[in-house]
N, C-alpha and C positions, 0 to 999 in steps of 0.2 A: 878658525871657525867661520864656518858662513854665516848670511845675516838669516836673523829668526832662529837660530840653533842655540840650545840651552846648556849652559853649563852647570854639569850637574858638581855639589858639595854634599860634602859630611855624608851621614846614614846611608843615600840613597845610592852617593855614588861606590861608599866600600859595600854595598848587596848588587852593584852591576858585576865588582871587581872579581868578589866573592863566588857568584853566579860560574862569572869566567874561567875560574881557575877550576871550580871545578866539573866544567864542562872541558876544559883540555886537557885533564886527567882520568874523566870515565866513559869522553866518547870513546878515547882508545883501547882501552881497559875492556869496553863493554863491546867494541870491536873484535878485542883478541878471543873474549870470552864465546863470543858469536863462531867463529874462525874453531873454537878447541871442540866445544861442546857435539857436536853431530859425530866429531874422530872421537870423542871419550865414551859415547852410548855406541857406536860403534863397533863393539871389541866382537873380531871374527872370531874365536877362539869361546867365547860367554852364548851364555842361553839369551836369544831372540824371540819376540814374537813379529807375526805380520803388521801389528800396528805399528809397534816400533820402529823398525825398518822402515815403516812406510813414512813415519814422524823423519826420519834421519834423512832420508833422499828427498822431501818435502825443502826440510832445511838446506842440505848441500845446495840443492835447484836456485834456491833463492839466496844466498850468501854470497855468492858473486856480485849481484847486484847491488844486496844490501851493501856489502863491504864498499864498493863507489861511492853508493850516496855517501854513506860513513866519512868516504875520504876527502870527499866536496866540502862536507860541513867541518870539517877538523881544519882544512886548509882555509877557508875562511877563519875561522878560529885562531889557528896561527898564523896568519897574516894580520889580525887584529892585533892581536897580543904583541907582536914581534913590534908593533908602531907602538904600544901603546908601556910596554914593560922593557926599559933600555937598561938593566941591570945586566950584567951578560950572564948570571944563574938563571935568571928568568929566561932567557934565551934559551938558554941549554936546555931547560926544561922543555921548553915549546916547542924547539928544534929533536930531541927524543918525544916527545907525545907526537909527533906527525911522522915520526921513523916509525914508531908503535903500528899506528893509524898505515900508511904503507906497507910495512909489513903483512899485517893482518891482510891487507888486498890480495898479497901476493900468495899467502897460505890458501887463502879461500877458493882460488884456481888451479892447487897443487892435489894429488887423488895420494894420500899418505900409503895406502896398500900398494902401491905399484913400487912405493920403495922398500914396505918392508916384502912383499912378495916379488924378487925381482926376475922378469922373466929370464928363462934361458936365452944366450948369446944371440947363439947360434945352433939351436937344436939340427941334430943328424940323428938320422934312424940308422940301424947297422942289422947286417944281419947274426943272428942268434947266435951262430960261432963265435962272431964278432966283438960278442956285448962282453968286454974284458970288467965293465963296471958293475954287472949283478954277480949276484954272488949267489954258492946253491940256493940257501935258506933264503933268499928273500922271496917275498909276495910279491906276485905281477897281477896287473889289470889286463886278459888277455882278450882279447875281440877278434872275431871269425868271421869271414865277410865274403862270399862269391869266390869258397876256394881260395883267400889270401888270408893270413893269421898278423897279429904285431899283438908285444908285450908289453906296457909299459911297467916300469918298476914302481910300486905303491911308495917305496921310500924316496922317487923323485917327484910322482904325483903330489906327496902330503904338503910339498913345499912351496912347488910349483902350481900346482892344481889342477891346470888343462894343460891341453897336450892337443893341436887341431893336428889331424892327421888323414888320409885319404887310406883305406882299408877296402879291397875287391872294386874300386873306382866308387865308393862311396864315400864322401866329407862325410868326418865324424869329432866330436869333442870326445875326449876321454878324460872324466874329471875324476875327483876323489876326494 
């Protein structure tokens, strides 16, 4: 201890300790929960409104950054802790609450729909003779353009969604 620095006892010093511990267990808690919550109101499939959506991308925007600060203050925290609680459980704790706190950073710049909607490979258009993959009965989304026609089949769209594609020399999205 340097000079002038107080050492604190009893009361004061188990509501520092107190404080502590449970700041290295709900920053990252409240981390993860930041990181879940915009994917959980999110549900593509569930009724939306424009606020909503506008609450959810509000969030995402900002959860990258929040998540850093997050991870600044947790590391300061665990580097506290880590001098200050030599038990090696205490460790292990401090050493997963800042895996928690990391983690969460990394979810926060991860976009969940692009895993659960995964694009096609390598999309190829074929021609109509060609399409060995529809079948009579299915639904196509067909688009007519400058004299050129393309199909897409409804039950690849549902999955995939878009489809960029060039029709009579015109760019075009075909979604669904």
């Amino acid at each position: 201890m340097g000079p002038g620095a107080v050492r604190m006892w009893g009361p004061a010093r188990e509501s520092l300790m107190s404080k502590r511990i449970a700041a290295v267990v709900m920053l990252p808690l409240a981390m993860a929960a930041m990181v879940v919550l915009p994917v959980w109101l999110d549900r593509p499939f569930g009724t939306q409104s424009a606020r909503s959506l506008a609450a959810i991308y509000t969030m995402r925007r900002w959860i990258p950054a929040l998540s850093m600060l997050g991870l600044a203050a947790m590391t300061v925290l665990a580097v506290r802790a880590w001098r200050q609680w030599r038990h090696p459980v205490a460790r292990i704790a401090v050493a997963l609450a800042w895996a928690v706190a990391l983690a969460a950073v990394w979810f926060a710049r991860q976009n969940p729909f692009e895993r659960i909607f995964k694009p096609l490979p390598q999309p190829r258009f074929v021609a109509a003779g060609e399409a060995t993959f529809v079948e009579p009965a299915d639904l196509v989304l067909a688009v007519s353009m400058k004299g050129e026609s393309a199909a897409y089949p409804i039950r690849l769209l549902a999955y995939h969604h878009v489809v960029n594609d060039v029709v009579g020399g015109v760019p075009i999205a075909a979604t669904y």
